[in-house]
N, C-alpha and C positions, 0 to 999 in steps of 0.2 A: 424280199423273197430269198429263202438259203437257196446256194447254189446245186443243181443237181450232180449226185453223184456220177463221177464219168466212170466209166467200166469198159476195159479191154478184152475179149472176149478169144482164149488159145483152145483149139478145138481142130484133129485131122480130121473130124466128120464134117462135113457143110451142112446135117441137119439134124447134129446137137449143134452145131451155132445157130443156126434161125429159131428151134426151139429156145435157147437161151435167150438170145433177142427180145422173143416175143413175151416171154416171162417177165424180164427184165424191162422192159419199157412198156408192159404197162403198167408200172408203176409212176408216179408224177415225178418221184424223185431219183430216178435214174434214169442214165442216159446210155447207151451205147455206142463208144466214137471210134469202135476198131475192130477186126476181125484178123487173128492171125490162123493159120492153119499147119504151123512147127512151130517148136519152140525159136527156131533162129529169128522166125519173122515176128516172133512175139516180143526177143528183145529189142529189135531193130525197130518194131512201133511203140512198145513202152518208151524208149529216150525220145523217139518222135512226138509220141501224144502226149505224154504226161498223163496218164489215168492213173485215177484214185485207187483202183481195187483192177488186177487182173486175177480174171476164171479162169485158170488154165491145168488142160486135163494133165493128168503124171504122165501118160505115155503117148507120146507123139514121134510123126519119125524127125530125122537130121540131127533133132535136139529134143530129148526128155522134158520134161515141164520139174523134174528134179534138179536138173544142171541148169535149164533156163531160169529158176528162181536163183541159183547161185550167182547168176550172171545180174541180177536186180536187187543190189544190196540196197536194203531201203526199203524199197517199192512194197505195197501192201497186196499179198497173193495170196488168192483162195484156190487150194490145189482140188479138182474134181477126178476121179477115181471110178471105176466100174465094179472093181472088190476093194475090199479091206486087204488090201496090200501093204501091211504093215513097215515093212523094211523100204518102201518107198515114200511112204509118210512120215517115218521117223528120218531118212534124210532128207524129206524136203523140211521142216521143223528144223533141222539143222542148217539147212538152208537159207531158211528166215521167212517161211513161209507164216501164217497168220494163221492158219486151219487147214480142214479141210473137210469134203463134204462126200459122199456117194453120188452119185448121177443120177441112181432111182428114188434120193429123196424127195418128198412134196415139193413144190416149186415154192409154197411158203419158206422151207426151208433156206433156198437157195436167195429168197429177198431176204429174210431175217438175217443171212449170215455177210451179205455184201453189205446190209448195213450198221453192222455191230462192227466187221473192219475198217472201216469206213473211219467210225469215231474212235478209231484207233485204240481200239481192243481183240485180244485175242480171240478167235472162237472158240478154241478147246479150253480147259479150267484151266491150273497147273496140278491137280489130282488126276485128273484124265490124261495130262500129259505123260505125270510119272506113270502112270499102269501101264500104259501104251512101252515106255520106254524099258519100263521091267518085263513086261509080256515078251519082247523081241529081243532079249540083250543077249541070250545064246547065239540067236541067227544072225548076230551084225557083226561086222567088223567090228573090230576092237576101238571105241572113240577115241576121237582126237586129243590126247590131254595139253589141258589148257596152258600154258606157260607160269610160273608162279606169277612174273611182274605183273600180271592181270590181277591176281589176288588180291597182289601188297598194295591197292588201290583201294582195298577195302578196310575200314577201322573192325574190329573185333565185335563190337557191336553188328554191326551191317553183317559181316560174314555170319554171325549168327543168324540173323534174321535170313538172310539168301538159305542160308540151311531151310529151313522153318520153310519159307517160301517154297524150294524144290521136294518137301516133303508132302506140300497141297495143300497147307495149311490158308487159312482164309486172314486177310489183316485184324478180326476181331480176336481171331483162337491165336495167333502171335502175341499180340496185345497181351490176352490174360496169361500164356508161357511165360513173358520176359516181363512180367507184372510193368509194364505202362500204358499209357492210351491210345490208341486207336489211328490217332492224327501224329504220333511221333512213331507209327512204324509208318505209313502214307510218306512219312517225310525220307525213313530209311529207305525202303523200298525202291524210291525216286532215285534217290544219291546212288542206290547200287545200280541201276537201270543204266544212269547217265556216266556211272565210273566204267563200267563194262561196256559201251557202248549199245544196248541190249533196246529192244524198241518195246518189247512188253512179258509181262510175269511167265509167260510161256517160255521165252526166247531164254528165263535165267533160269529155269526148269534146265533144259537142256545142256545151258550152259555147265550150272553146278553139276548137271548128271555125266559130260564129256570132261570135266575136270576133275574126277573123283570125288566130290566133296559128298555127295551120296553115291550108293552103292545098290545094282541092282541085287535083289534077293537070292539067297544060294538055293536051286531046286534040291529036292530031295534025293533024287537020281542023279546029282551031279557030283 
């Protein structure tokens, strides 16, 4: 029998965490081994528990669910939100979060998405990632640029393909750009993932977008 998924649950309400709970378990294949109620107590049970996926809302007090996902390099984080608060999304993504979800989604929603990170993929696409990152790049701080020696880890090959990749492109529509097969971008993809330290095609979204290697769009008015 696969092991159930464990879930850490960051939430300053006590009852969006019983409703999340109760969402959440009853499912057969999840489980619920934690309840934080700030971000502080959320990293201090993450290293405690070891769960597989933490829910944790963007705004909590002591500690943000922004700076708390900073604080869990690794750790797989579903950020939960009340709006589309873009400029808290697009840092928690730089953060390393995995997605992220509204609060008033169906509660299918909220199974679907803890078990799609779970097997360790992104929720958002890398297309949905770039629109998100172009919609908001006048209201952000200006990104972090990435260091070259990050780059020069990549052959010319692969640097292309991470292009391709931060543009949304899908590994089949790569494939037929740089006319090869399908299973030798899978193989590029990988190598750039594990040379950049990057956990999935979201995370090099980001990456190539805080490095320059794309460029968000000039508005008309600007």
């Amino acid at each position: 029998m696969t092991a159930a998924i464990r879930v850490l649950l960051a939430d300053d309400q006590a009852m969006m965490r019983a409703g999340l709970r109760i969402i959440l378990e009853a499912q057969p294949d999840i489980e619920v081994v934690g309840e934080a109620a700030d971000g502080h107590e959320a990293v201090e049970l993450a290293a405690r528990l070891s769960p597989d996926i933490v829910v944790m809302d963007v705004r909590m007090p002591r500690l943000d669910g922004v700076e708390a996902t900073r604080r869990m390099p690794g750790r797989r984080i579903l950020i939960l939100t009340t709006f589309d608060l873009d400029e808290y999304l697009v840092e928690a993504l730089r953060n390393g979060a995995s997605g992220f979800l509204l609060k008033d989604a169906p509660p299918a929603d909220l199974v679907r998405a803890v078990r799609v990170i779970a097997a360790g993929d992104a929720l958002l696409t890398p297309s949905a990632t770039r629109r998100l990152l172009d919609r908001v790049a006048a209201r952000l701080d200006a990104p972090p640029r990435i260091a070259s020696p990050a780059l020069e880890r990549l052959t010319a090959r692969e640097l292309d393909v991470l292009r391709l990749v931060a543009r949304g492109l899908a590994n089949a529509e790569i494939a037929d750009l740089l006319v090869v097969g399908e299973a030798t971008v899978k193989t590029h993809v990988s190598h750039i993932l594990q040379k950049l330290d990057l956990r999935d095609r979201v995370q090099a979204v980001v990456f190539a977008y805080d490095a320059g290697i794309v460029q968000a769009p000039v508005r008309p008015d600007e």
